[in-house]
C-alpha positions as CSV (number, residue, x, y, z in Angstrom):
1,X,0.0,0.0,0.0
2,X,1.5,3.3,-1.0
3,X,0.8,6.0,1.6
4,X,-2.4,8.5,1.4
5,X,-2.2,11.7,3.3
6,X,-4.7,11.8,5.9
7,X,-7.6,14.4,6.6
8,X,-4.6,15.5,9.1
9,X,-2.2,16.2,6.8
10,X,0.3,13.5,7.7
11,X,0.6,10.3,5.5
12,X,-0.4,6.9,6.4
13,X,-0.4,4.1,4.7
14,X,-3.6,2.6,6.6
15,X,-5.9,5.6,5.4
16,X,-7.6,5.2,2.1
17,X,-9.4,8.3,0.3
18,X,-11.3,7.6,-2.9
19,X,-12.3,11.3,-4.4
20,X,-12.3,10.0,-7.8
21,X,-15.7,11.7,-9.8
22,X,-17.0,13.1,-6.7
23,X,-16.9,10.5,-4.5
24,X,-15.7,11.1,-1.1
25,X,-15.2,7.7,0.6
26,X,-12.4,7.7,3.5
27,X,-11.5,5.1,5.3
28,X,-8.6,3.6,7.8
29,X,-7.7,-0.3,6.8
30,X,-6.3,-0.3,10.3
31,X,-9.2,0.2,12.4
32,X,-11.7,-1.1,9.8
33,X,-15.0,0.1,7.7
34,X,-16.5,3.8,9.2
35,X,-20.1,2.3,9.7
36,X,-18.9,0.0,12.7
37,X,-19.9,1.1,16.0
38,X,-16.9,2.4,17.8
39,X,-14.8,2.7,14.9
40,X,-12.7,5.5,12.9
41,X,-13.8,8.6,12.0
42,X,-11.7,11.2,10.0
43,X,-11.5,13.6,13.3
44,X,-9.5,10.7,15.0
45,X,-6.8,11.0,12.5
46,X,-5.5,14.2,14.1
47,X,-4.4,12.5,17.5
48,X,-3.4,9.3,15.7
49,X,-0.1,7.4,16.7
50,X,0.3,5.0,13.6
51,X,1.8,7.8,11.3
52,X,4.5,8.4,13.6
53,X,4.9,5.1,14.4
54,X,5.5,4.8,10.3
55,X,7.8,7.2,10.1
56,X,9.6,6.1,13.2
57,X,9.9,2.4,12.5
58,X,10.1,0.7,9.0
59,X,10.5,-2.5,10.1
60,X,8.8,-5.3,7.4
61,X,8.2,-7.6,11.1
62,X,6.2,-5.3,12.7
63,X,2.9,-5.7,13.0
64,X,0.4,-3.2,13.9
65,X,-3.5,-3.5,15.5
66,X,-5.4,-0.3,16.1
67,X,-8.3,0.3,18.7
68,X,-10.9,3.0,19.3
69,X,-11.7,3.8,22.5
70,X,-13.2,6.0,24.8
71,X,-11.0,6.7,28.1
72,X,-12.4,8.5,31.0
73,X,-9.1,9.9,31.6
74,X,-9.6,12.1,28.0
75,X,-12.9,13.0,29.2
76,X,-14.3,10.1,27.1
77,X,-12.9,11.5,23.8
78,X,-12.2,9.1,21.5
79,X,-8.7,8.3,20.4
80,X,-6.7,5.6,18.7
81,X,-4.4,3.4,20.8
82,X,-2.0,1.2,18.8
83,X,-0.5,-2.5,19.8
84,X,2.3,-4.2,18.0
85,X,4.1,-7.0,17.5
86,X,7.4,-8.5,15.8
87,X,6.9,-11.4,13.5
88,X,10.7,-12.3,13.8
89,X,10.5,-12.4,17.3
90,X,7.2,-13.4,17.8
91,X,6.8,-11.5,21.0
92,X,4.4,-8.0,21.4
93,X,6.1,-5.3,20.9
94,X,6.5,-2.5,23.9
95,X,7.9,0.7,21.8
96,X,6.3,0.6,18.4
97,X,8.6,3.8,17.5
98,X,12.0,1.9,18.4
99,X,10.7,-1.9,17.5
100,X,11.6,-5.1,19.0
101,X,15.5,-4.4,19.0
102,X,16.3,-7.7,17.8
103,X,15.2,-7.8,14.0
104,X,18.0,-5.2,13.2
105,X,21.3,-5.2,14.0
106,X,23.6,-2.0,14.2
107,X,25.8,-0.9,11.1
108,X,29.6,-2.0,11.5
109,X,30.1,1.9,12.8
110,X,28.6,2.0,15.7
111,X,29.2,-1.7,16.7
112,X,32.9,-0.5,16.4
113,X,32.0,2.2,19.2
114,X,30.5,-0.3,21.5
115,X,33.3,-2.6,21.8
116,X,35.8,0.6,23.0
């Protein structure tokens, strides 16, 4: 999937626009189709972790699952919370900006710094 920019302005590769001959169907493949209770809505791309995870992390292993849901702590706004996992590793995934740590290894560089 080649990345659309979002009703936010930032590009995701999740969020799907079709404007072609008027139409104007938008959609996250993430979180799923728009007519599902408790599910996305372009105001939710604004707050959205997944393009900065993108951007962040381009690992092919990680996987990402998206969630809508209401929190009492954001005075029951709705907002997206993301969960990830590795394939490699097979394990969830704690910091979906950094990854797993173990599908990548360091360039020759910096492993040259380490041993010092």
């Amino acid at each position: 999937m080649s990345p659309m920019r979002t009703p936010a302005g930032s590009e995701c590769k999740y969020f799907f626009g079709d404007y072609y001959r008027g139409k104007n169907r938008e959609e996250c493949r993430l979180l799923g189709e728009p007519n599902q209770v408790g599910s996305w809505s372009p105001d939710l791309c604004k707050t959205c972790p997944v393009p900065g995870i993108i951007r962040a992390n381009a690992c092919e292993n990680l996987v990402l699952h998206g969630q809508v849901v209401k929190s009492l702590m954001t005075g029951f706004r709705r907002r997206v919370i993301v969960a990830a996992y590795c394939l490699k590793t097979e394990e969830p995934v704690r910091e979906p900006h950094v990854g797993c740590g173990l599908c990548h290894t360091l360039p020759p560089v910096y492993q040259a710094d380490q041993n010092k």
